[in-house]
BAMARPA-731311 format. One record per residue (C-alpha): residue number from 0; x, y, z; residue in three letters. Coordinates in steps of 0.5 Angstrom, whole numbers, plus 500, padded with zeros to 3 digits. Example, Ala and Ser with C-alpha at 12.3 -4.5 7.8 and 13.67 -1.06 7.14 Angstrom:
BAMARPA-731311
num / X / Y / Z / residu
0 / 525 / 491 / 516 / ALA
1 / 527 / 498 / 514 / SER
END
This chain:
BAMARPA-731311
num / X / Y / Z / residu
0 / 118 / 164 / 359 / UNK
1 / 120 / 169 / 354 / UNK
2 / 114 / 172 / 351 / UNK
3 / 116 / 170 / 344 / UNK
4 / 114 / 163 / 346 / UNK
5 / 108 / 166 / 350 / UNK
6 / 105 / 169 / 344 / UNK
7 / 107 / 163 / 339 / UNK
8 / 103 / 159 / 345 / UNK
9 / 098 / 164 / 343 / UNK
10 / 098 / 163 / 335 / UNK
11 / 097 / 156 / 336 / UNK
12 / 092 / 155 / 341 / UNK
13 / 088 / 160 / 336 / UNK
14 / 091 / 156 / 330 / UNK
15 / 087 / 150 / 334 / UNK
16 / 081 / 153 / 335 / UNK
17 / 080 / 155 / 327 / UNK
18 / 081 / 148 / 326 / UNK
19 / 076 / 144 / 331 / UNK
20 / 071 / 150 / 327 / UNK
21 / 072 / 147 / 320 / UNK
22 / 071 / 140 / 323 / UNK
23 / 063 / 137 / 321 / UNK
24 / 064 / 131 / 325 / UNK
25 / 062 / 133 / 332 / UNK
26 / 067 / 128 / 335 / UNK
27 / 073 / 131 / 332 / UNK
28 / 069 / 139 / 333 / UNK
29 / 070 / 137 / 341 / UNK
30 / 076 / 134 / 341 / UNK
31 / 080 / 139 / 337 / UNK
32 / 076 / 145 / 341 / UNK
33 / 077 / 143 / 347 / UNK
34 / 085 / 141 / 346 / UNK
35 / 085 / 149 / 343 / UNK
36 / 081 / 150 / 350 / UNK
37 / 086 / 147 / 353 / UNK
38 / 093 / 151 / 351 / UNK
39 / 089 / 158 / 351 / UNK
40 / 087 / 157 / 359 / UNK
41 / 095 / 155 / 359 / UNK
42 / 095 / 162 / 356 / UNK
43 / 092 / 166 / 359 / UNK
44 / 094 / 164 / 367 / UNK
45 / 102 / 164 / 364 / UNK
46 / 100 / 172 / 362 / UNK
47 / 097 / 173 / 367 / UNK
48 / 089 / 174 / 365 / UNK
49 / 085 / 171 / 369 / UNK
50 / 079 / 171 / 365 / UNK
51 / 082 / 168 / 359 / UNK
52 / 085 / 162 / 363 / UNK
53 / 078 / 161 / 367 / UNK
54 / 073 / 161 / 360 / UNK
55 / 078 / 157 / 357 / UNK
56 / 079 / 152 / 363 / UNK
57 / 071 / 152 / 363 / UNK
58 / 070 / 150 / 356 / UNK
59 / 076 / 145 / 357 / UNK
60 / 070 / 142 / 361 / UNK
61 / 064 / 143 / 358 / UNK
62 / 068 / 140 / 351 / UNK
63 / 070 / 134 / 356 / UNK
64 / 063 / 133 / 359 / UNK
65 / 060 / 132 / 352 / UNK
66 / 065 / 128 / 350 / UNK
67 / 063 / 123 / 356 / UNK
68 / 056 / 125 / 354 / UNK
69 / 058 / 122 / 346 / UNK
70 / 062 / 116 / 349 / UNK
71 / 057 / 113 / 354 / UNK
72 / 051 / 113 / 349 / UNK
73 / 048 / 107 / 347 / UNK
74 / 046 / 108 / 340 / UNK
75 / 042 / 103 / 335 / UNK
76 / 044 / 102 / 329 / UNK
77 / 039 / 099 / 323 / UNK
78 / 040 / 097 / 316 / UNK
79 / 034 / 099 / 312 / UNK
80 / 035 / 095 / 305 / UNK
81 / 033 / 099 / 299 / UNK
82 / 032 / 096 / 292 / UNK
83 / 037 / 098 / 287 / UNK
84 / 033 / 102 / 282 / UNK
85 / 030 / 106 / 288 / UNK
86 / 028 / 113 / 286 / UNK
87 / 029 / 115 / 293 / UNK
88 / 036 / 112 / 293 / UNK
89 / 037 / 116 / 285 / UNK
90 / 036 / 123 / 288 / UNK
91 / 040 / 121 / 294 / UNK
92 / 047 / 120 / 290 / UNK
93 / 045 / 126 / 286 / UNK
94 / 045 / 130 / 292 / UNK
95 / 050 / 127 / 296 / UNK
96 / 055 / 127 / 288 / UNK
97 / 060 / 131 / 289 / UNK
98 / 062 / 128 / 296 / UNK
99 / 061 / 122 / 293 / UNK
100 / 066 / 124 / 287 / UNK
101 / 070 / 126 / 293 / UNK
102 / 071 / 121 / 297 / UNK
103 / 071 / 115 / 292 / UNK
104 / 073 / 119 / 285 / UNK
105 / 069 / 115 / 279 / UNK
106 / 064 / 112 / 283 / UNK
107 / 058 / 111 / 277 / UNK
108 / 053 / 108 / 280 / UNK
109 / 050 / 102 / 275 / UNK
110 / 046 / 097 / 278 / UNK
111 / 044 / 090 / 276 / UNK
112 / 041 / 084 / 279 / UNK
113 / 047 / 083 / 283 / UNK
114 / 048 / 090 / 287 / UNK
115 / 046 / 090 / 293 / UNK
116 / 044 / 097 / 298 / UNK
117 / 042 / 099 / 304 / UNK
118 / 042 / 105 / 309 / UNK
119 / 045 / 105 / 315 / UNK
120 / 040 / 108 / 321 / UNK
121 / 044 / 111 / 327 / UNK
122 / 037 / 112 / 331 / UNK
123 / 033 / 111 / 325 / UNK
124 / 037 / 118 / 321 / UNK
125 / 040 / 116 / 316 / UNK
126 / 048 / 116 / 317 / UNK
127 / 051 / 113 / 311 / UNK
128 / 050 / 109 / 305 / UNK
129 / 053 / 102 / 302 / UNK
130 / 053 / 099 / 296 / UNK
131 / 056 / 092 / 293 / UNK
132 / 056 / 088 / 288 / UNK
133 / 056 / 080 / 289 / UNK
134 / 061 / 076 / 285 / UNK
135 / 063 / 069 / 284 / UNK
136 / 057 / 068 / 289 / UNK
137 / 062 / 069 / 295 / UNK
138 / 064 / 076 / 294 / UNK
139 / 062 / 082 / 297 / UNK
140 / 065 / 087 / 293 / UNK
141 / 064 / 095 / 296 / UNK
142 / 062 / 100 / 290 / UNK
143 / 060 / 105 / 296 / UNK
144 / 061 / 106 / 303 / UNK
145 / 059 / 113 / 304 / UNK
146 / 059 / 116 / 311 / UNK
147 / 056 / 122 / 313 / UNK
148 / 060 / 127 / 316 / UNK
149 / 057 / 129 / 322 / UNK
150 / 058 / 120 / 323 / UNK
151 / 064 / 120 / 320 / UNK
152 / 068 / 116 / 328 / UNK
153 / 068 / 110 / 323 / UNK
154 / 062 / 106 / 328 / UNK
155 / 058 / 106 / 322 / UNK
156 / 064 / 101 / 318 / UNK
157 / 064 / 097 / 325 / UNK
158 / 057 / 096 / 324 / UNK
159 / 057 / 094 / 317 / UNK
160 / 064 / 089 / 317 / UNK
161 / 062 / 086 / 324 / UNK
162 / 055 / 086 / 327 / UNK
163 / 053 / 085 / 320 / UNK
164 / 058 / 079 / 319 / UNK
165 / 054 / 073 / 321 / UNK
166 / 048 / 076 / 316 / UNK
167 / 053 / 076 / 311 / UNK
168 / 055 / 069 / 312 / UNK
169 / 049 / 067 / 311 / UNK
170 / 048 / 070 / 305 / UNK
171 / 053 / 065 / 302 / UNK
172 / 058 / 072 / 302 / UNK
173 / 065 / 069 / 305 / UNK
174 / 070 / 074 / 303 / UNK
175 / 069 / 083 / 302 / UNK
176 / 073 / 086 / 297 / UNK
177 / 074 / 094 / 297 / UNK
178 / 077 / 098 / 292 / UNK
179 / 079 / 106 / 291 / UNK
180 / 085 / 110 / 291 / UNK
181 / 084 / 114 / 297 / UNK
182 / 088 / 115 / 303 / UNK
183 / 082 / 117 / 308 / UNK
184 / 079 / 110 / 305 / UNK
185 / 085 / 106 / 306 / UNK
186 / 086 / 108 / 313 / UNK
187 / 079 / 107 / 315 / UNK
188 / 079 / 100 / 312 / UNK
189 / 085 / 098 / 315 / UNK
190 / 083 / 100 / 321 / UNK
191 / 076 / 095 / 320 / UNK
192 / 081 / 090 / 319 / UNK
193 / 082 / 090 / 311 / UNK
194 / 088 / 087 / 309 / UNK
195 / 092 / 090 / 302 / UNK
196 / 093 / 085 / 298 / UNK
197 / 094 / 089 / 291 / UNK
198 / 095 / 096 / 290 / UNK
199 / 089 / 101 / 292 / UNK
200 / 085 / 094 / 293 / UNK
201 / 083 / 091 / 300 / UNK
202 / 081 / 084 / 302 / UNK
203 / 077 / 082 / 309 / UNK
204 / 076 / 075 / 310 / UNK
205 / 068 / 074 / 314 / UNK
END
């Protein structure tokens, strides 16, 4: 193997490790570090420095343990619905604002009799927000669905959109509406089995 190529196996690894650093989901940190991990160790053992490759491959394993860890824990997922006009809610959007704005640009929060909120609890932490309108008496309409970053491994919207179905069929909601112009949040729908019926508009049937 040439050393161009080793050096460039180098770069890269060191490119991967950088890049699991600037991840705030854990789960995303430990993935990516342990594959950065994974091609120093290769590294290291292809240039013959052996501590390099033993504290690598040792992290490789560590990464994977608490991988496994994450994967295999149980958690318990709560809605604590919350009234529309209340204080605590007022100050948790304006301190969460510019990741909202980020995440759903334009988002203005106005409610009325119709709006419904509520807290997702992930073992009774606060790990997101949801905020929806009621219309024509069978739509849920989303105006926020925010996800905390340290929670973002899309659990919170399997929560929401599939063990809370049946609770929001008895409640008369027969169709979710989501709209936005954010890639990210397409892809997140999509994967909970939201169907593009309409630019930047979303549909899932309950």
């Amino acid at each position: 193997m040439t050393e161009t190529l080793l050096a460039w196996i180098g770069y890269l690894a060191s490119g991967v490790i950088v890049l699991s650093m600037m991840m705030s989901s854990i789960i995303k940190f430990r993935w990516i570090n342990l594959i950065g991990a994974l091609l120093f160790s290769v590294y290291g053992f292809l240039i013959g420095a052996l501590p390099v490759g033993v504290l690598n491959g040792i992290i490789v394993l560590v990464d994977a343990y608490y991988l496994w860890q994450i994967y295999r824990k149980t958690e318990v997922f709560e809605i604590l619905e919350i009234k529309a006009k209340s204080d605590y809610l007022k100050r948790f959007l304006a301190f969460h604002n510019q990741r909202i704005q980020g995440y759903s640009p334009g988002f203005d929060y106005n409610p009325d009799k119709n709006t419904l909120c509520f807290f997702i609890l992930r073992n009774m932490a606060v790990a997101g927000l949801f905020i929806a309108q009621r219309e024509q008496d069978t739509i849920l309409k989303v105006q926020l669905d925010l996800v905390l970053p340290e929670y973002k491994d899309f659990k919170n919207g399997q929560y929401v959109y599939v063990q809370l179905r049946e609770q929001f069929i008895a409640a008369g909601y027969k169709t979710v509406i989501a709209e936005g112009n954010n890639k990210n949040y397409f892809t997140y729908l999509k994967k909970l089995g939201f169907v593009e019926e309409a630019a930047g508009v979303f549909r899932k049937e309950l």
